[in-house]
C-alpha positions in Angstrom: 95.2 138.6 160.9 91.6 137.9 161.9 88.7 139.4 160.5 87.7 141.7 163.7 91.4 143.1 163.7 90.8 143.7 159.9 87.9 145.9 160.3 89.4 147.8 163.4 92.7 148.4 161.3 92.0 148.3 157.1 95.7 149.8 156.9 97.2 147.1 158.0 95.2 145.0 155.0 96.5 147.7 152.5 100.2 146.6 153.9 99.1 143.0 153.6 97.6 143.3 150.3 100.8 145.0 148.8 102.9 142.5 150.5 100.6 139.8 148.6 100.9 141.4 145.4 105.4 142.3 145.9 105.4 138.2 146.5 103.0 137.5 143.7 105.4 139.5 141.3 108.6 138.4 142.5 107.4 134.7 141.8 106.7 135.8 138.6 110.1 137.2 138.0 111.7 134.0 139.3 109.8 131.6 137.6 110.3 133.7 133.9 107.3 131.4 132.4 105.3 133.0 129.5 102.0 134.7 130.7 103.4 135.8 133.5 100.5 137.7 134.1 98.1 135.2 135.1 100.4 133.5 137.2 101.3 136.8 139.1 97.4 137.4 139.4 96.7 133.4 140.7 99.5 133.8 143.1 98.3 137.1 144.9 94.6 135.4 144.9 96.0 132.5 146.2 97.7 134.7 149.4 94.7 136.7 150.0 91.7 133.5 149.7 92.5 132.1 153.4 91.8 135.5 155.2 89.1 136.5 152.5 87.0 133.2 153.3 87.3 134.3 157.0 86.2 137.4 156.5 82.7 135.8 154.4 82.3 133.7 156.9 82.7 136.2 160.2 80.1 138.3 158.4 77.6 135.8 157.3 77.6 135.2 161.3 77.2 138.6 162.5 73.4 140.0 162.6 72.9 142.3 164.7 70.7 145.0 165.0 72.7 147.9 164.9 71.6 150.7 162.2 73.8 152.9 159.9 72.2 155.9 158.6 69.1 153.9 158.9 70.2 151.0 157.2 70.6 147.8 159.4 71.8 146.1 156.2 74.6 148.8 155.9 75.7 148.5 159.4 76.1 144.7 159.3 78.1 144.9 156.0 79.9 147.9 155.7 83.0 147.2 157.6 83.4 144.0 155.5 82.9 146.0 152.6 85.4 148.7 153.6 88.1 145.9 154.1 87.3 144.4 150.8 88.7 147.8 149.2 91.7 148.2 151.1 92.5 144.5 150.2 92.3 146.0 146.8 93.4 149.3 147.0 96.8 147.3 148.5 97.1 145.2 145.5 97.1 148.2 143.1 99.2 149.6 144.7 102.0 147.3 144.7 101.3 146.2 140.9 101.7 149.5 140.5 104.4 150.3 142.5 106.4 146.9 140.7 105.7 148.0 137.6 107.5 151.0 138.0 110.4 149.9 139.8 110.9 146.8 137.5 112.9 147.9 134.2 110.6 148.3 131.6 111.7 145.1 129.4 111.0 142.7 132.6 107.9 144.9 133.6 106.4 144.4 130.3 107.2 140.5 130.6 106.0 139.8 134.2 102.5 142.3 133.4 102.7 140.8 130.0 98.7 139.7 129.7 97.4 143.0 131.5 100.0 145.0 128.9 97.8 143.1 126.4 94.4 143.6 127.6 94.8 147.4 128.5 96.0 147.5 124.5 93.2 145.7 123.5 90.6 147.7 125.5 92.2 151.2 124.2 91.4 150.1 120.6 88.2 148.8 121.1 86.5 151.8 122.8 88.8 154.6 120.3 86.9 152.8 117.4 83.5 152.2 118.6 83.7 156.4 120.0 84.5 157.2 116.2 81.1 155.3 114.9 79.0 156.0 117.5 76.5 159.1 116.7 75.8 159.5 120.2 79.2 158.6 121.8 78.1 159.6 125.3 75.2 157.4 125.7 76.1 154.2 123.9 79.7 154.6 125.3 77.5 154.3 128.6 75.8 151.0 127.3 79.1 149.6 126.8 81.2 150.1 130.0 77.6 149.0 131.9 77.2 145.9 130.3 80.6 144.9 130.1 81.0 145.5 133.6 77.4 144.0 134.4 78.9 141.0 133.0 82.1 141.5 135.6 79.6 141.5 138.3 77.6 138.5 137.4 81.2 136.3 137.3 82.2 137.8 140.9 79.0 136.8 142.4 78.9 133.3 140.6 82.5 132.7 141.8 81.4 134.1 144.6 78.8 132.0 145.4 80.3 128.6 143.9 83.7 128.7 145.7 83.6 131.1 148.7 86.3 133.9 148.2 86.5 132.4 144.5 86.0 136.7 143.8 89.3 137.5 144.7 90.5 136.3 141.4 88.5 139.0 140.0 89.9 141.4 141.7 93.1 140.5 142.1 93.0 140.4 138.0 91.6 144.3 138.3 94.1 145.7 140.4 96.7 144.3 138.0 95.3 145.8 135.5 94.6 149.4 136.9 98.4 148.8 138.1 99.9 148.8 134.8 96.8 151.1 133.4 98.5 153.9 136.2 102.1 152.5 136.0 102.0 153.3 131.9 100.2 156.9 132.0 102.6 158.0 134.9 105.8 156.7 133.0 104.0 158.5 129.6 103.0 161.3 131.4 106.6 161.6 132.7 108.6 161.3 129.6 111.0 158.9 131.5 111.2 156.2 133.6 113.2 155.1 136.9 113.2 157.9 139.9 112.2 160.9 138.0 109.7 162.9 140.5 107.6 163.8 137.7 106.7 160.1 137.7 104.6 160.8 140.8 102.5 163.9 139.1 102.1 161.6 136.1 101.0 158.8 138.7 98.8 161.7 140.7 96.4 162.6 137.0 96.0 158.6 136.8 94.7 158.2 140.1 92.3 161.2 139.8 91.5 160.2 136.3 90.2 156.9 137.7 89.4 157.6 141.2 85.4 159.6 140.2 84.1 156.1 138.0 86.7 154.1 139.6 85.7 154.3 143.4 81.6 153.6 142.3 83.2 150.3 140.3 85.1 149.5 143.2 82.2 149.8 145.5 80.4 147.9 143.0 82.3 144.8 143.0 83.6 144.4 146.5 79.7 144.8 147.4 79.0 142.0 144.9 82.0 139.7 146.1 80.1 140.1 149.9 76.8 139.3 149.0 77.7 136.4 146.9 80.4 135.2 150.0 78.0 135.4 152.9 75.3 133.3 150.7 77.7 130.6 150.1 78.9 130.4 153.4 75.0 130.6 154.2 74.8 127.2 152.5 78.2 125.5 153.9 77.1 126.3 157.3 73.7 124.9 156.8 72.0 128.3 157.4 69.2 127.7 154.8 67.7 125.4 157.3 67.1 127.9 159.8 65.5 131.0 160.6 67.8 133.3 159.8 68.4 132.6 156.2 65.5 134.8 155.2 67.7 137.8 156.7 70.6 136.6 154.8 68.7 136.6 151.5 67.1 139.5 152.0 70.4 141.2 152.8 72.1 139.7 149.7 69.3 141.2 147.2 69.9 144.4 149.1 73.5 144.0 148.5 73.3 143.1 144.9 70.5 146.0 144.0 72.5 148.6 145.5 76.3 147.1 143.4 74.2 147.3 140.7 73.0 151.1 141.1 77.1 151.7 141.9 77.8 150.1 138.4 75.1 152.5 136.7 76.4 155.3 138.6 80.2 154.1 137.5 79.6 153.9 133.7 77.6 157.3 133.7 80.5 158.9 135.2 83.0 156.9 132.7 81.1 157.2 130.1 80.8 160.9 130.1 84.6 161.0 128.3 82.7 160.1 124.8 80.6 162.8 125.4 
């Protein structure tokens, strides 16, 4: 699928993207290796790096002069940026959708490293909410720079190898796939085909969706800026004219990703409060 027929039909990357992340896990399954969670997370990056490059490069190409809501910046990048999140918005959804169908013994093996980390991240923030005298605000200092530091590794992968971000983001989507898999099957009191599965699935989605869509926004942007400067450089662009749009673009890009991560952790961080 080429990038124009991408940004004419993101649905059909959402279908792509789950079909990436359904092969990814049945690897996994297959292959019955121990952290089975990286491999399922390489895999699906692996699938989705090809078309992802294309993309980069299609919009690094594409400066026109076309305005969005007054933003000529916006108009040039937002259709790359709105396939960038049904590429992941695919990928959670079949990690998510794996998770639950797999029985819970070979779930827990395949998502074995994400079962960790989500662990690991409860017990960190229940303890620091506990000591912290003003939960609200330093809760907000630590989703920010945590995920400031998120953002700085998608735009140096970014920028060093291409589509290098998708490993990123591919690793989130994992992540928020067990993180919604686990609340829907706790929510539920059950597992399997139970319909209350899908309410217990519905409060995860909402519980995520007010932070998580400014997060979202805030890496895919971040992943695009870093893209089209590399493929700036392969394609010699910095010898030309034109670069200083580029640059200009990607500082744009990078200002406003960081303004969604602020916005992001505020929102987040008002459950400490």
């Amino acid at each position: 699928m080429g990038p124009l027929e991408a940004q004419r039909s993101p649905w059909k990357i959402v279908l792509l993207a789950f079909a990436f992340a359904s092969i990814a896990v049945w690897a996994a399954t297959m292959w019955n290796q121990p952290n089975s969670g990286l491999i399922v997370v390489a895999l699906a990056s692996l699938a989705a790096i090809p078309f992802v490059y294309n993309l980069f490069n299609s919009d690094a190409s594409a400066y026109e002069e076309d305005t969005f809501f007054g933003s000529s910046t916006l108009a040039r990048h937002l259709p790359v940026i709105v396939v960038l999140m049904a590429l992941f918005v695919g990928m959670v959804a079949g990690f998510t959708a794996w998770y639950l169908y797999l029985p819970p013994a070979d779930a827990a093996r395949v998502f074995d490293v994400q079962v960790n980390e989500i662990k690991a991240v409860q017990q960190s923030f229940q303890g620091k909410a506990i000591a912290f005298n003003d939960a609200a605000q330093r809760a907000f200092e630590t989703i920010f720079l945590h995920n400031l530091q998120v953002l700085f590794l998608i735009i140096v992968l970014s920028l060093l190898y291409g589509s290098g971000a998708v490993l990123i983001l591919a690793w989130n989507a994992a992540v928020i796939g067990v993180f919604l898999g686990t609340l829907a099957i706790n929510l539920a009191g059950t597992g399997g085909g139970d319909p209350s599965i899908f309410t217990g699935l519905s409060v995860g989605v909402l519980g995520i969706l007010p932070h998580g869509t400014f997060e979202l926004l805030s890496y895919v942007t971040a992943a695009l800026a870093g893209g089209i400067l590399s493929s700036a450089f392969i394609r010699s662009a910095h010898l030309r004219s034109g670069f200083v749009i580029v640059v200009y673009d990607v500082a744009k890009l990078l200002a406003v990703a960081t303004l969604f991560l602020a916005i992001g952790a505020g929102i987040e961080s008002q459950a400490f409060a």
